[in-house]
mmCIF file of the N, C-alpha and C atoms, coordinates in Angstrom:
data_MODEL
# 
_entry.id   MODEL 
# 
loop_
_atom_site.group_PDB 
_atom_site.id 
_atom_site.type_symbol 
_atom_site.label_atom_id 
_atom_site.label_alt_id 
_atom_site.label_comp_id 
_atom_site.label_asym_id 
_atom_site.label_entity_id 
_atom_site.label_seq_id 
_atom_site.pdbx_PDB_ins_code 
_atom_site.Cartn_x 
_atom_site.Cartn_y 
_atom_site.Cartn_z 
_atom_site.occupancy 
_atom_site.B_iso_or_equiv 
_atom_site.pdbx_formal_charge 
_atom_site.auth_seq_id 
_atom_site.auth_comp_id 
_atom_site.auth_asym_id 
_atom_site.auth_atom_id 
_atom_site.pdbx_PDB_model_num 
ATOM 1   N N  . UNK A 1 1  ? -66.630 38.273 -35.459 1.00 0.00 ? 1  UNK A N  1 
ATOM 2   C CA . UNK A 1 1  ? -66.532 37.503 -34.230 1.00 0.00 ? 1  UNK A CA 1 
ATOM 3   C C  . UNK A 1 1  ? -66.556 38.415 -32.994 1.00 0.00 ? 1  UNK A C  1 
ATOM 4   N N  . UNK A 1 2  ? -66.035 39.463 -33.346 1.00 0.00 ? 2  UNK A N  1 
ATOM 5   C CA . UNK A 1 2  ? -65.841 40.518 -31.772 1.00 0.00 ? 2  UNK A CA 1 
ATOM 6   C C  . UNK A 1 2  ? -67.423 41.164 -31.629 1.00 0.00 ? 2  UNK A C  1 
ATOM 7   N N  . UNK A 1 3  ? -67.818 41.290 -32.610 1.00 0.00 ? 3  UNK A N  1 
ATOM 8   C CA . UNK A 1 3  ? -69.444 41.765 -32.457 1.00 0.00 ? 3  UNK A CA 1 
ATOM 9   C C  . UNK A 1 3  ? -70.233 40.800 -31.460 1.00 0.00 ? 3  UNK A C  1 
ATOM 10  N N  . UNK A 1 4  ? -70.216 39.381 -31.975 1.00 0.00 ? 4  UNK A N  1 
ATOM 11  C CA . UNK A 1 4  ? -70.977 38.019 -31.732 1.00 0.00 ? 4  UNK A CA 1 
ATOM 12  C C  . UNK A 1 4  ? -70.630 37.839 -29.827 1.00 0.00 ? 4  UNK A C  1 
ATOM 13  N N  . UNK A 1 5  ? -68.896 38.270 -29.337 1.00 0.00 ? 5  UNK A N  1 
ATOM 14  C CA . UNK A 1 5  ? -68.212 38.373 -28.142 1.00 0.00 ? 5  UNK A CA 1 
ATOM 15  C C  . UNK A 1 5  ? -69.331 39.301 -27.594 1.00 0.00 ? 5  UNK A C  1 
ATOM 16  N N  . UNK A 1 6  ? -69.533 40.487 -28.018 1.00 0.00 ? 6  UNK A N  1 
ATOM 17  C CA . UNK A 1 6  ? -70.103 41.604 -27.472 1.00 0.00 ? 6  UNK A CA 1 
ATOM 18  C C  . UNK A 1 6  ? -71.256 41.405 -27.252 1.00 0.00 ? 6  UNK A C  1 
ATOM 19  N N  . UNK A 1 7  ? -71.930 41.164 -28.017 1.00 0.00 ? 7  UNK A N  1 
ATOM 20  C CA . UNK A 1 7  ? -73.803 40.674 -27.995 1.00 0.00 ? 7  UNK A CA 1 
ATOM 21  C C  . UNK A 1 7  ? -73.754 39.743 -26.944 1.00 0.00 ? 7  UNK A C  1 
ATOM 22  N N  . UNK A 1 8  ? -72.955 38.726 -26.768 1.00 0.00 ? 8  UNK A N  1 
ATOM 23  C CA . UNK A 1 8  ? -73.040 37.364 -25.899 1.00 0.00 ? 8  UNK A CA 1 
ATOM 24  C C  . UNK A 1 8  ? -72.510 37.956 -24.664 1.00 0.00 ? 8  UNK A C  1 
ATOM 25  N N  . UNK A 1 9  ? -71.496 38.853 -24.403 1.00 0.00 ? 9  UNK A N  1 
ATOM 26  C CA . UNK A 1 9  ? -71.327 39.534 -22.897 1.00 0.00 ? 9  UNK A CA 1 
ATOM 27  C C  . UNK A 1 9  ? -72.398 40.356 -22.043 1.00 0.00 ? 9  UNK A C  1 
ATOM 28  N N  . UNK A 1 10 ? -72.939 40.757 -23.211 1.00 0.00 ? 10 UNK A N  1 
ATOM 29  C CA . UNK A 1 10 ? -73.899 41.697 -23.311 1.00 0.00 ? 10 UNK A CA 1 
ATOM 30  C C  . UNK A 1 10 ? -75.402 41.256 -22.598 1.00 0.00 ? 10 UNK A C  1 
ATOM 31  N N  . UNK A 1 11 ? -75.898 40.184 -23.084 1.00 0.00 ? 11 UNK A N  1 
ATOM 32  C CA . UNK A 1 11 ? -77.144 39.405 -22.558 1.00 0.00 ? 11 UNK A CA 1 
ATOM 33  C C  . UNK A 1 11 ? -76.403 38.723 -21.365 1.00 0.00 ? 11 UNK A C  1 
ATOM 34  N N  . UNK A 1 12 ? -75.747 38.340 -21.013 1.00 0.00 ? 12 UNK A N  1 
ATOM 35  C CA . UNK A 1 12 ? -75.096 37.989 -19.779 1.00 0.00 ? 12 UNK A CA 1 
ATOM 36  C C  . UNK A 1 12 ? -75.079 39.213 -18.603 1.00 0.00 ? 12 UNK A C  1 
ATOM 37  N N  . UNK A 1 13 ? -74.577 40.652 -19.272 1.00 0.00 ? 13 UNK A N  1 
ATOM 38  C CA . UNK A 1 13 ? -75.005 41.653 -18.102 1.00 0.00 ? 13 UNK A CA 1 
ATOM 39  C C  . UNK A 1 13 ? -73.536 41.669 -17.827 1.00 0.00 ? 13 UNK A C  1 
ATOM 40  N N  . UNK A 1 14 ? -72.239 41.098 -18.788 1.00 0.00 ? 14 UNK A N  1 
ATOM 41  C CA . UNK A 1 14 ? -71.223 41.776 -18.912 1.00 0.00 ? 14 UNK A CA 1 
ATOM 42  C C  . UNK A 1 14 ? -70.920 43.255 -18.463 1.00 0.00 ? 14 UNK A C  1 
ATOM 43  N N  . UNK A 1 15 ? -71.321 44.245 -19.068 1.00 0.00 ? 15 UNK A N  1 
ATOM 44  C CA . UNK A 1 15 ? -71.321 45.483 -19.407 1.00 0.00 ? 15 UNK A CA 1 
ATOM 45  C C  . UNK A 1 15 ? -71.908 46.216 -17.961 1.00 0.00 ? 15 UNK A C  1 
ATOM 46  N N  . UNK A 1 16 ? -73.205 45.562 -17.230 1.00 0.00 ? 16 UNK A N  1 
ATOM 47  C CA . UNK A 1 16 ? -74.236 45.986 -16.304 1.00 0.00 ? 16 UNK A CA 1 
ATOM 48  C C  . UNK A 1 16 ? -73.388 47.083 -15.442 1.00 0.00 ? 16 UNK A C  1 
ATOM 49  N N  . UNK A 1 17 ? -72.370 46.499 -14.573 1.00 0.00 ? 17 UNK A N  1 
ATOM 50  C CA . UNK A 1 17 ? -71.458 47.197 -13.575 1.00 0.00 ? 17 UNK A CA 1 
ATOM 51  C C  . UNK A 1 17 ? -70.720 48.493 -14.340 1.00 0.00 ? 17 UNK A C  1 
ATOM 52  N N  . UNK A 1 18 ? -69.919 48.145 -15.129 1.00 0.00 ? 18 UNK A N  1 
ATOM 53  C CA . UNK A 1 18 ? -69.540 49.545 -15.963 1.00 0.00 ? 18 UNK A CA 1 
ATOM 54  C C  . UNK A 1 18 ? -70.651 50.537 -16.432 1.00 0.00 ? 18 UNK A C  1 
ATOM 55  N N  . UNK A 1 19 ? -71.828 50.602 -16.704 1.00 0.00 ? 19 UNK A N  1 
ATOM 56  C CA . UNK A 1 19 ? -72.918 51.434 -16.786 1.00 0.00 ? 19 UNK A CA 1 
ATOM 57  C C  . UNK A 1 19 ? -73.955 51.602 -16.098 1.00 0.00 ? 19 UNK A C  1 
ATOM 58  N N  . UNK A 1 20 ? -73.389 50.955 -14.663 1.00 0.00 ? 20 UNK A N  1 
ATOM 59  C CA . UNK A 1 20 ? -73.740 51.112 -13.495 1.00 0.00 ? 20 UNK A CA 1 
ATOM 60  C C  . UNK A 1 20 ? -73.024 52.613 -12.852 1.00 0.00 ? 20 UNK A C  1 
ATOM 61  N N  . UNK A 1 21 ? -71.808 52.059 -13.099 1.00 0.00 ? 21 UNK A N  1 
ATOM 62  C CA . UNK A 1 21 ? -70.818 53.129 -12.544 1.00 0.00 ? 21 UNK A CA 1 
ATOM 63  C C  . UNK A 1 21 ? -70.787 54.128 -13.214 1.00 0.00 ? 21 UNK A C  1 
ATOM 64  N N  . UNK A 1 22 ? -71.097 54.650 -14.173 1.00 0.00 ? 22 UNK A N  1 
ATOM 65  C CA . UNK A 1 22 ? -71.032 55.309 -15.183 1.00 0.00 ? 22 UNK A CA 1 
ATOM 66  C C  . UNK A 1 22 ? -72.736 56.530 -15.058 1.00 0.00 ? 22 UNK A C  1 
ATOM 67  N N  . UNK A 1 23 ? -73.265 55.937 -15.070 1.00 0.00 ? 23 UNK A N  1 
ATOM 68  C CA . UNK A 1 23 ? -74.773 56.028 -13.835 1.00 0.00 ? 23 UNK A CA 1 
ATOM 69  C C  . UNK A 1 23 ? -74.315 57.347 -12.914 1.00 0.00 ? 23 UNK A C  1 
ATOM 70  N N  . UNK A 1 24 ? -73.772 56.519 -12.214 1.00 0.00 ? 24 UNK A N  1 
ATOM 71  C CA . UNK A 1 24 ? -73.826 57.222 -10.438 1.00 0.00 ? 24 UNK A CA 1 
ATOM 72  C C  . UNK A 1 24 ? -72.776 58.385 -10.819 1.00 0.00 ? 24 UNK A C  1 
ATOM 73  N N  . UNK A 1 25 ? -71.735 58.019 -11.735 1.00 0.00 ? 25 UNK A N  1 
ATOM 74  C CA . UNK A 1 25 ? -70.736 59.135 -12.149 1.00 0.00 ? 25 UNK A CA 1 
ATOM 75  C C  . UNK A 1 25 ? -71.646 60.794 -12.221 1.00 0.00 ? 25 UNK A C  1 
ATOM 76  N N  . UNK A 1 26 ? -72.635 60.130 -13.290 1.00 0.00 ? 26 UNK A N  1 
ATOM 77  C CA . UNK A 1 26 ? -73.314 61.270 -13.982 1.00 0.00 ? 26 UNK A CA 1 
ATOM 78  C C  . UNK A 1 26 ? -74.783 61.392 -12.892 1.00 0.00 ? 26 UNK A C  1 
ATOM 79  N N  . UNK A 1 27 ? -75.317 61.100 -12.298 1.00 0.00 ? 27 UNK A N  1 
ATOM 80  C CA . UNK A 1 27 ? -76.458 61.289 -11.807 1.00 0.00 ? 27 UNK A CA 1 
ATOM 81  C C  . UNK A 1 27 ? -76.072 61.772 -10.644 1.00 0.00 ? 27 UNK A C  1 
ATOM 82  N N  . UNK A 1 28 ? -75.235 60.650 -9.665  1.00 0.00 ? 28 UNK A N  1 
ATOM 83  C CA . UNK A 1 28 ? -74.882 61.066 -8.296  1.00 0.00 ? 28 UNK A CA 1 
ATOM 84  C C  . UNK A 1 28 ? -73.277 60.836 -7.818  1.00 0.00 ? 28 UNK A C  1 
ATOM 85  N N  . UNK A 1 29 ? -73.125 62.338 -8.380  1.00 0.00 ? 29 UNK A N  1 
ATOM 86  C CA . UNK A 1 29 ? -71.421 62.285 -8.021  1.00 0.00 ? 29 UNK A CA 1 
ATOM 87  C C  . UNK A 1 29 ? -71.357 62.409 -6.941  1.00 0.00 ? 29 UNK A C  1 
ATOM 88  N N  . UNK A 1 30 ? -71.730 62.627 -5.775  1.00 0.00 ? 30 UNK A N  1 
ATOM 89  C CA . UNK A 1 30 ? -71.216 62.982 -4.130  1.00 0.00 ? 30 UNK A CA 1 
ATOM 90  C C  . UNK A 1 30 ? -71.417 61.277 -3.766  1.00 0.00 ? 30 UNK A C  1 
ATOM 91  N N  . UNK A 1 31 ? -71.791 60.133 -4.063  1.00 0.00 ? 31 UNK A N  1 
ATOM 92  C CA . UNK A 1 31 ? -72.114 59.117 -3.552  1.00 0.00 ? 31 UNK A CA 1 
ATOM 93  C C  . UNK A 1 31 ? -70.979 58.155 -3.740  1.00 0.00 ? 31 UNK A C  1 
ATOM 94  N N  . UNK A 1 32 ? -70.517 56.937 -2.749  1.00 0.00 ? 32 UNK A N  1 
ATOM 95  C CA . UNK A 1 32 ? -69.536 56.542 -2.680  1.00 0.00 ? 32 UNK A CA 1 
ATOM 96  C C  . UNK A 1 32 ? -69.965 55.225 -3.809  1.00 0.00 ? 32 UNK A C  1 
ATOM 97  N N  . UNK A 1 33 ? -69.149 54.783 -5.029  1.00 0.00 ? 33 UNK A N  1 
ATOM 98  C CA . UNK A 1 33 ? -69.762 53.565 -5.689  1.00 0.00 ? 33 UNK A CA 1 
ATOM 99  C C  . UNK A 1 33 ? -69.165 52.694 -5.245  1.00 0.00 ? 33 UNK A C  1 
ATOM 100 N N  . UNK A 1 34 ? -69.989 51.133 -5.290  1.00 0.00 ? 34 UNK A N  1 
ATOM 101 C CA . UNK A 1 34 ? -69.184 49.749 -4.523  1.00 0.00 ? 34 UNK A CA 1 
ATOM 102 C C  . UNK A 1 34 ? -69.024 49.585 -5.274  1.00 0.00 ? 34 UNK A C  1 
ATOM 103 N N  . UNK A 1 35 ? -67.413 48.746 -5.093  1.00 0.00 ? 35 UNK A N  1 
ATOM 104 C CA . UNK A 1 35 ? -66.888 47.479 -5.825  1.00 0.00 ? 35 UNK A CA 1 
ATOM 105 C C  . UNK A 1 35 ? -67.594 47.086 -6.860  1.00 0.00 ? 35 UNK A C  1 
ATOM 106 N N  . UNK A 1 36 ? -66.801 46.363 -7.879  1.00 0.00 ? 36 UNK A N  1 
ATOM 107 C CA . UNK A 1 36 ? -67.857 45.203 -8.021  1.00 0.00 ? 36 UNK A CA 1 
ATOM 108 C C  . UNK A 1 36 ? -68.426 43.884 -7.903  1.00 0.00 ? 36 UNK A C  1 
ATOM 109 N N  . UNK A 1 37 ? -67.457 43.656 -7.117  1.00 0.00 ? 37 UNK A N  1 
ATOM 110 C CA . UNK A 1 37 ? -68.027 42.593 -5.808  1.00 0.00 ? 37 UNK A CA 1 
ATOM 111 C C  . UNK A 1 37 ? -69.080 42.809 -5.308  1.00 0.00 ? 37 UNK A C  1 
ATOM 112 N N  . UNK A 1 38 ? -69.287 43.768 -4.808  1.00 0.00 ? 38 UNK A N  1 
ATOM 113 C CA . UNK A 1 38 ? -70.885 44.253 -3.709  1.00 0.00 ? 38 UNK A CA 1 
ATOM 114 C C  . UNK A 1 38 ? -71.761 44.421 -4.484  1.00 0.00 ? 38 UNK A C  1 
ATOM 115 N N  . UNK A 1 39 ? -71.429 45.044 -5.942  1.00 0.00 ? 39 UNK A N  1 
ATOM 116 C CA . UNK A 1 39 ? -72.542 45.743 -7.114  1.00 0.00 ? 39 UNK A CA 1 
ATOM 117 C C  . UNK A 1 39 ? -73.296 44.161 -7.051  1.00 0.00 ? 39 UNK A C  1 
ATOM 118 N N  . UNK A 1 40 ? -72.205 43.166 -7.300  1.00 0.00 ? 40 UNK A N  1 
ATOM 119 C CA . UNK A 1 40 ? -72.880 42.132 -8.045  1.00 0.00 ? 40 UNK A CA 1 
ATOM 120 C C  . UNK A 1 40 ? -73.519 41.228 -6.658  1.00 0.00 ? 40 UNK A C  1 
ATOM 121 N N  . UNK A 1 41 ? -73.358 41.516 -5.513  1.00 0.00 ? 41 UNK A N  1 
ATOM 122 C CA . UNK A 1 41 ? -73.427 40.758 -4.616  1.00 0.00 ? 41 UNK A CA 1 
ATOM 123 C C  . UNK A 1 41 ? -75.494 41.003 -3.827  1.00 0.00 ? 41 UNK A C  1 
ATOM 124 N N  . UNK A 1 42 ? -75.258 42.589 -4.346  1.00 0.00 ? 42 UNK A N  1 
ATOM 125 C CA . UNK A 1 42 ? -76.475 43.089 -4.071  1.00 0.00 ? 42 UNK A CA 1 
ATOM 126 C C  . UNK A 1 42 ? -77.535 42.904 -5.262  1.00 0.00 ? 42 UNK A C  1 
ATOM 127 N N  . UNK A 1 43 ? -77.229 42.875 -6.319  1.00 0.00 ? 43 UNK A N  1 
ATOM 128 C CA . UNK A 1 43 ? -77.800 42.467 -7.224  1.00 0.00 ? 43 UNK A CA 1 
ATOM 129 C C  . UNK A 1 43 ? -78.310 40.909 -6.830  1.00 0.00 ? 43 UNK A C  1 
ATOM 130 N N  . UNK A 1 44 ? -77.552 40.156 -7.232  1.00 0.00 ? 44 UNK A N  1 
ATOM 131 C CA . UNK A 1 44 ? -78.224 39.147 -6.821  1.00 0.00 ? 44 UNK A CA 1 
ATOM 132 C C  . UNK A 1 44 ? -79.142 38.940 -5.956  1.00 0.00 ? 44 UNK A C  1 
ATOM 133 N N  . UNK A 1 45 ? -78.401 39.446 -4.776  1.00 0.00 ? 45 UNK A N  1 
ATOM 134 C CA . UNK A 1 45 ? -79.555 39.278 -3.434  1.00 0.00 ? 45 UNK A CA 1 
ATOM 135 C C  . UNK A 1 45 ? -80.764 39.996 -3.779  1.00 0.00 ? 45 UNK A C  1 
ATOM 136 N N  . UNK A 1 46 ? -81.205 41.226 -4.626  1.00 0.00 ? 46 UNK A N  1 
ATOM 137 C CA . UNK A 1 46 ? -82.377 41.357 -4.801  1.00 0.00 ? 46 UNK A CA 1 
ATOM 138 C C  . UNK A 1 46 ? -82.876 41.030 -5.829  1.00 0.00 ? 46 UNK A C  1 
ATOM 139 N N  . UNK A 1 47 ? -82.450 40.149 -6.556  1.00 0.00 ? 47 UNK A N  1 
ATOM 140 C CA . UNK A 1 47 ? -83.028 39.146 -7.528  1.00 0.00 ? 47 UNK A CA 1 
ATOM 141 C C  . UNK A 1 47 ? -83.643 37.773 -6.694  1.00 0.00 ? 47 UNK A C  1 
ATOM 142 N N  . UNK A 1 48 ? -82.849 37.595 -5.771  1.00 0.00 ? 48 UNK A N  1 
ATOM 143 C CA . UNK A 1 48 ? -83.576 36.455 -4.699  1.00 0.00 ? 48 UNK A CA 1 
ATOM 144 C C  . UNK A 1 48 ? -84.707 37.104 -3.945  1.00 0.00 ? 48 UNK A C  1 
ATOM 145 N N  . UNK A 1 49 ? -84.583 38.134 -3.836  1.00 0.00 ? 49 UNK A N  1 
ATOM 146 C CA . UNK A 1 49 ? -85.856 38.800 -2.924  1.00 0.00 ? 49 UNK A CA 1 
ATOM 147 C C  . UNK A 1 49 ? -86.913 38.632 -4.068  1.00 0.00 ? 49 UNK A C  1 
ATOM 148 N N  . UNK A 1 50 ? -86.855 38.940 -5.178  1.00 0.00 ? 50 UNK A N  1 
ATOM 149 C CA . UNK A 1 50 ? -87.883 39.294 -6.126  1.00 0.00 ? 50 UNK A CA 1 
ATOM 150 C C  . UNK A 1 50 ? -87.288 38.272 -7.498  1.00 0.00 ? 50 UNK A C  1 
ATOM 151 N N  . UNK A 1 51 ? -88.068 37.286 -7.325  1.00 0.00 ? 51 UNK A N  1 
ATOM 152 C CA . UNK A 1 51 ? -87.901 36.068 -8.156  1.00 0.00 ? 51 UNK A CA 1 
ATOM 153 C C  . UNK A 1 51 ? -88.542 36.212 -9.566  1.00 0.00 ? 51 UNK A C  1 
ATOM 154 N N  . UNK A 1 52 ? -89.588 37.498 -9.264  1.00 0.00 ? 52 UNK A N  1 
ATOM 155 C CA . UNK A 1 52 ? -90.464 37.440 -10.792 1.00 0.00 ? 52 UNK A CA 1 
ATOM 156 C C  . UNK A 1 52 ? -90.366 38.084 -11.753 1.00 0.00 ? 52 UNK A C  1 
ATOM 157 N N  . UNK A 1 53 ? -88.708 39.000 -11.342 1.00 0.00 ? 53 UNK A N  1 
ATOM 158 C CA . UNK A 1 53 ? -87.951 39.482 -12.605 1.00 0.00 ? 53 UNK A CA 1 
ATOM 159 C C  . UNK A 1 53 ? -87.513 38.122 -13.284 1.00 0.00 ? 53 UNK A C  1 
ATOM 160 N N  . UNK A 1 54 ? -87.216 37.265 -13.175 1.00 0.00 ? 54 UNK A N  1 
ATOM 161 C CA . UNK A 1 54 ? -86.144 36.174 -13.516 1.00 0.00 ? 54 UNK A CA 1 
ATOM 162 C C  . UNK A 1 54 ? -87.101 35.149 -14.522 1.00 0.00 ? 54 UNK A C  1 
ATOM 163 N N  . UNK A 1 55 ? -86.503 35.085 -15.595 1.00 0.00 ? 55 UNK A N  1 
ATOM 164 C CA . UNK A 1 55 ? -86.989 34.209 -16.974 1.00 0.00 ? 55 UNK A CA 1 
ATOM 165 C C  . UNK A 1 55 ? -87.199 31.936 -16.118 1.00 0.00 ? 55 UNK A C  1 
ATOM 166 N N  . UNK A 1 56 ? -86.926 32.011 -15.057 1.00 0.00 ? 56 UNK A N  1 
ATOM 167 C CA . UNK A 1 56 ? -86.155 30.217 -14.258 1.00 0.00 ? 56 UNK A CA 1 
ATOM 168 C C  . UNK A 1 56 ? -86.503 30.702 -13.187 1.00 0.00 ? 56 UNK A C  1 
# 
């Protein structure tokens, strides 16, 4: 069942922000990381800019 939790958080983009941050840790440590309020806030907004990533 905790596998089935994981896979299903997982395609949702659960995980996205933590290996987001995890990212910038290792690539660009001098850079300040947002929230994840803003992570997810900017995300979206450029998913609205660019509609033809999106499956709907």
């Amino acid at each position: 069942m905790k596998a089935v939790a994981w896979w299903f958080n997982s395609i949702l983009g659960g995980n996205d922000y933590a290996r987001y941050v995890q990212h910038q840790r290792l690539h660009h440590p001098g850079c300040a990381i947002p929230t994840e309020r803003d992570y997810w806030r900017e995300r979206h907004a450029a998913a609205d800019k660019n509609p033809a990533n999106r499956c709907c």
